[in-house]
N, C-alpha and C positions, 0 to 999 in steps of 0.2 A: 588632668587637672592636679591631682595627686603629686605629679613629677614635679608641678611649679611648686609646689608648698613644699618638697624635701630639696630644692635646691635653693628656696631661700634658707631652709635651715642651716644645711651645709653650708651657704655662701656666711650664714652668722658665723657658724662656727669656725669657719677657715682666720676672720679676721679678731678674732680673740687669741692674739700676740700676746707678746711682752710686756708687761706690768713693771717687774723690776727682774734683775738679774741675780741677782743674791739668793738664788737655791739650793738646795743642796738634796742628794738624793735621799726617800726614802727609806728606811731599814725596815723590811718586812720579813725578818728573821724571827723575832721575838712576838710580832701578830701572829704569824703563820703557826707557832707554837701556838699560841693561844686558844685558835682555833679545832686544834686537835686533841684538848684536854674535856672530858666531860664535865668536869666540875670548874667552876671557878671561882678563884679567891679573888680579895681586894689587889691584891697585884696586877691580876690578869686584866682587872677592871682597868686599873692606870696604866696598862702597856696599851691598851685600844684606847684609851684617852692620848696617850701619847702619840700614836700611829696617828690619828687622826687629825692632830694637831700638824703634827710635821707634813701628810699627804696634804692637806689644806692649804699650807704654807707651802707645798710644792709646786703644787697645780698653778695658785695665783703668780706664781715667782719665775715657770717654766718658759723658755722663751720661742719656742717654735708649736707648731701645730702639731708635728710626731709627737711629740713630747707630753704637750698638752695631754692629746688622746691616752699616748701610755699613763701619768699620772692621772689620770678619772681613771681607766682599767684599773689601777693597783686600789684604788680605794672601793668601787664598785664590786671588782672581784671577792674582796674581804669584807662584805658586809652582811655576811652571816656565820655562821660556827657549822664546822664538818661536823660536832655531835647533836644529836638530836637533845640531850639529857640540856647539852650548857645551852642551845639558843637560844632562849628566854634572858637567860640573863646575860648574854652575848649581844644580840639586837638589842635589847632595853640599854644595855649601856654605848654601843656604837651610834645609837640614835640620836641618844643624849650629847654626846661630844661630837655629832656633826653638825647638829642644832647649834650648839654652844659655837665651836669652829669658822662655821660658815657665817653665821649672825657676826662674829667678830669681824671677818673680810669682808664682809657688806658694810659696816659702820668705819671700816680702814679706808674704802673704796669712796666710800661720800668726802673723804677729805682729801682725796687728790686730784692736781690738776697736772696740767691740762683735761678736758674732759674725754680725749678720747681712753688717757691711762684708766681713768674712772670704768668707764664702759668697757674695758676690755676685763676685767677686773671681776664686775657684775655678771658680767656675759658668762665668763666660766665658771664662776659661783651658779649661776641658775641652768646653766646646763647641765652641774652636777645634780644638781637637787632633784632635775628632772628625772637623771637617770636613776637614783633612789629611788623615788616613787615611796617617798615615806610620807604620810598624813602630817605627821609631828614635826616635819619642814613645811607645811602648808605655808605657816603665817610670812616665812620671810621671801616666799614667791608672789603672795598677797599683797605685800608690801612694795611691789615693783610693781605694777598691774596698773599703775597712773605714770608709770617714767616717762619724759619725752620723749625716748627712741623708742620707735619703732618694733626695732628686733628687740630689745629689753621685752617690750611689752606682749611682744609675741612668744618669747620663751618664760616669761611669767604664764603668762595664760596656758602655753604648753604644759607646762608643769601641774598645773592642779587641774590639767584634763586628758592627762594621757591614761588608755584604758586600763592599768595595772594599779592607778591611782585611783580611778571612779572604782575598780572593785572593792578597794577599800573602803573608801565610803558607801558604796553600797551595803557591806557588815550589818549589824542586828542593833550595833554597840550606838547609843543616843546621843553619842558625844562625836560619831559620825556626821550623823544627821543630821544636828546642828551645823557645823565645817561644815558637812553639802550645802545648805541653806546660806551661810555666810558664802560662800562663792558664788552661787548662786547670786546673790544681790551684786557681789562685787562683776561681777561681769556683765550685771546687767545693765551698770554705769559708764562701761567699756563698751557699749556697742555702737554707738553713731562716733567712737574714734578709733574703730578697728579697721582693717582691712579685708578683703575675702578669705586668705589663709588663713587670718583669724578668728574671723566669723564660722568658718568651717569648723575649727576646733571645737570651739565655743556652743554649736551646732549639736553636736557627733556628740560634747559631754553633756550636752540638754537633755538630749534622748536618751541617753544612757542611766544617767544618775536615778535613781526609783525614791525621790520623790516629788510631789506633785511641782513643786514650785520650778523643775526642770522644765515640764512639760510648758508651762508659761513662758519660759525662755526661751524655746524652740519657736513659739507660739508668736513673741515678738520679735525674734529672727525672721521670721516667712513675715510679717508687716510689714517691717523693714524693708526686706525685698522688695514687695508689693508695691510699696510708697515710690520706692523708686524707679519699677516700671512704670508707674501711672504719671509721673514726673519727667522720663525721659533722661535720667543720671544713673540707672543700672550700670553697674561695671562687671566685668567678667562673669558671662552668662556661666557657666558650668558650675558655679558654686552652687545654682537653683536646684539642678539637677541632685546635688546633696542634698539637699534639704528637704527636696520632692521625696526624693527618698527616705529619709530619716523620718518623715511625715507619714510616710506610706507605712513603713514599720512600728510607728507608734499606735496608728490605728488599728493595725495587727496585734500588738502587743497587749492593747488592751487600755486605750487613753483614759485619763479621768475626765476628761471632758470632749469624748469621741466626736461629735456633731462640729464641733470648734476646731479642732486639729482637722478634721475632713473637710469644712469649709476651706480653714487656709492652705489646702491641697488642690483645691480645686481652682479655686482666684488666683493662686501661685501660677500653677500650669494653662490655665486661662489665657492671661496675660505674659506667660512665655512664646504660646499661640498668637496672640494678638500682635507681639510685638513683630516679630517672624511675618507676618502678613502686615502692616502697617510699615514696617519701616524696611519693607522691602527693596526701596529708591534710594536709602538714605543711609542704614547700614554697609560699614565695611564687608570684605568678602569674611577677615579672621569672626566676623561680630556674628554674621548669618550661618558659618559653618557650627561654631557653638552653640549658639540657638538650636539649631537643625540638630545637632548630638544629644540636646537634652529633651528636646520633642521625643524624639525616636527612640532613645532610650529610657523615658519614660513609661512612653506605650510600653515598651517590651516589659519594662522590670517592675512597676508599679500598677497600671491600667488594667492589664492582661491577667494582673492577680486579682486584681480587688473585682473586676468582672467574670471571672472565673470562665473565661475562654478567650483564646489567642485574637488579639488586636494587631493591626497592620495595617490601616486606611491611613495611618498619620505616616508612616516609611513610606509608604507607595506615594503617597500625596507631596511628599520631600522631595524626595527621587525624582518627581515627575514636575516639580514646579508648579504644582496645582494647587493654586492658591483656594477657588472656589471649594475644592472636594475637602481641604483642608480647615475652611471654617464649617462645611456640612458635618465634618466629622465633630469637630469640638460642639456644639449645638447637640449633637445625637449624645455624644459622652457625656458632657459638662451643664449642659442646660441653655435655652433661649426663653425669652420676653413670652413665647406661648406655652412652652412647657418644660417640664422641668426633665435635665437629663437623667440617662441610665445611674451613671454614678449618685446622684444625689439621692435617688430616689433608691438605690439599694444601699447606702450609707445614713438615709434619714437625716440629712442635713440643706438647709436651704442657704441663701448671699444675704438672709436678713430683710427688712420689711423693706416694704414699697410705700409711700408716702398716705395711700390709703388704709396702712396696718397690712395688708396680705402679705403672705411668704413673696420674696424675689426670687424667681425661678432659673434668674438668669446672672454669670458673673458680672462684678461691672466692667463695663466698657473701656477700653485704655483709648484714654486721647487721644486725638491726630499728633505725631511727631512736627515738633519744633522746624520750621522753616530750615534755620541754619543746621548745619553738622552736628551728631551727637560727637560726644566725646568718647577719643578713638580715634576717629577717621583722620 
């Protein structure tokens, strides 16, 4: 699954062309000095303001994809100081003039047309920004995060969720935590017009980010899902299997609201089950072998831990086309209308009341599949 989400990236980044032709190479003569000085003056300050300037206006200006890649290396490469004594004020000021920089080719970039020069323009602006990984570019990858394109929208959200990024907001500093919290919201506006590679990101930095309001993004993520197996518009089953995962870890980690995150772990994989036996007549073979990958790997990687002994009746029961042994098993694990299963009942979480107030013992039920074709076939 993994491989599909880096070849759409690659396939972004291949087609972030030519913009304009008028560039000219960088001089990284006078930065590279700069770098190996421990102290530094206001000079030093305006030759990385310069550098930074010029690499920005090379990158956007560069007209092939080598080229592209080598100008993001010369600026990436230089974005810290070889002495330990000047990096403070080496990164304080590189930071400052790639903010400054890069905000300018995003407001150059909104006024050109045709719209593909625009997008191609954007595109290697927020691939830079990504590869930074500086908080203090947050706001201008924030600001893409509604664009029409697609890929736009998916290397914005890239950007303020790649793991060297959430470490940073993870920090101590309040002014973090806040930016956590403002992305946080902001993605959670982005979710019913994402795609799975970007639900996944989005996903992966739910979990990750340590504060609570993550844990609710994760939380309406796995809904999300849910909704749409019980609706029959699930699309590419293997994202679940992240998520089951990412669920399974959080409950390990320690959730603020463990009983809630262990529910939507359980309806999640429920209804991954269900569907796998339910649209057995009706599923493509790519739709059932996916399915079948996150069943099985689930058991292995999540079930088998949180039971705290090796599971195998969902593999064997795949393997074998056993459809019957396969909902005996989800009942024994997950819970039925008579009793409630192993997992719920060592996680202490129920599916929520039954119309007479009692706990519901049992996930709910996914539909009968839609007479016609799901989408896919």
């Amino acid at each position: 699954m993994k491989a599909k989400w880096v070849i759409l990236a690659v396939s972004a980044a291949f087609f972030a062309l030519v913009v304009h032709s008028d560039s000219e190479a960088v001089n990284i003569r006078d930065i590279d000095t700069v770098r190996n000085k421990p102290v530094l003056d206001n000079k030093d300050l305006q030759i990385i303001d310069v550098f930074m300037d010029e690499a920005v206006r090379e990158l956007v200006g560069t007209r092939d994809f080598a080229s592209i890649a080598q100008a993001r290396s010369i600026i990436l490469t230089r974005r810290t100081s070889r002495k330990s004594s000047a990096q403070a004020q080496y990164a304080e000021q590189f930071s400052e003039s790639a903010h400054k920089y890069i905000s300018s080719g995003l407001k150059q970039a909104e006024k050109l047309t045709p719209k593909d020069r625009r997008f191609k323009m954007v595109l290697n602006l927020l691939i830079l920004i990504d590869g930074l990984e500086d908080v203090r570019l947050a706001n201008l990858a924030m600001g893409l995060l509604k664009d029409e394109s697609k890929v736009i929208r998916y290397w914005a959200v890239h950007s303020v969720t790649s793991p060297g990024f959430t470490n940073q907001l993870n920090s101590t500093m309040a002014v973090n935590s806040q930016l956590a919290r403002s992305i946080v919201e902001q993605l959670q506006m982005q979710l019913g017009l994402s795609g799975p590679e970007t639900l996944a990101l989005m996903a992966e930095f739910a979990a990750e980010v340590s504060i609570p309001q993550g844990e609710d993004l994760l939380g309406r993520i796995a809904e999300m899902r849910i909704k749409k197996y019980a609706d029959w518009t699930v699309d590419y089953e293997p994202l679940d299997g992240v998520i089951l995962e990412l669920l399974y870890k959080k409950i390990f980690s320690g959730a603020v609201n463990k009983p809630a995150v262990a529910r939507r772990f359980g309806q999640l994989y429920s209804h991954v089950i269900q569907r796998y036996v339910k649209g057995r007549d009706i599923l493509n073979a790519d739709q059932k072998h996916q399915l079948a990958s996150v069943l099985v790997e689930t058991e292995k990687s999540c079930i088998t831990k949180l039971l705290g002994a090796p599971q195998t009746v969902i593999k064997v029961a795949v393997e074998r086309n056993d459809y019957t042994r396969l909902l005996l098993e989800h009942s024994r694990i997950l819970g039925d209308a008579t009793k409630a299963g192993q997992l719920p009942q060592k996680l202490n979480f129920d599916y929520g009341t039954n119309p007479n107030g009692t706990a519901r013992t049992a996930p709910l039920a996914l539909p009968e599949p839609p007479q016609k074709s799901t989408p896919g076939n």
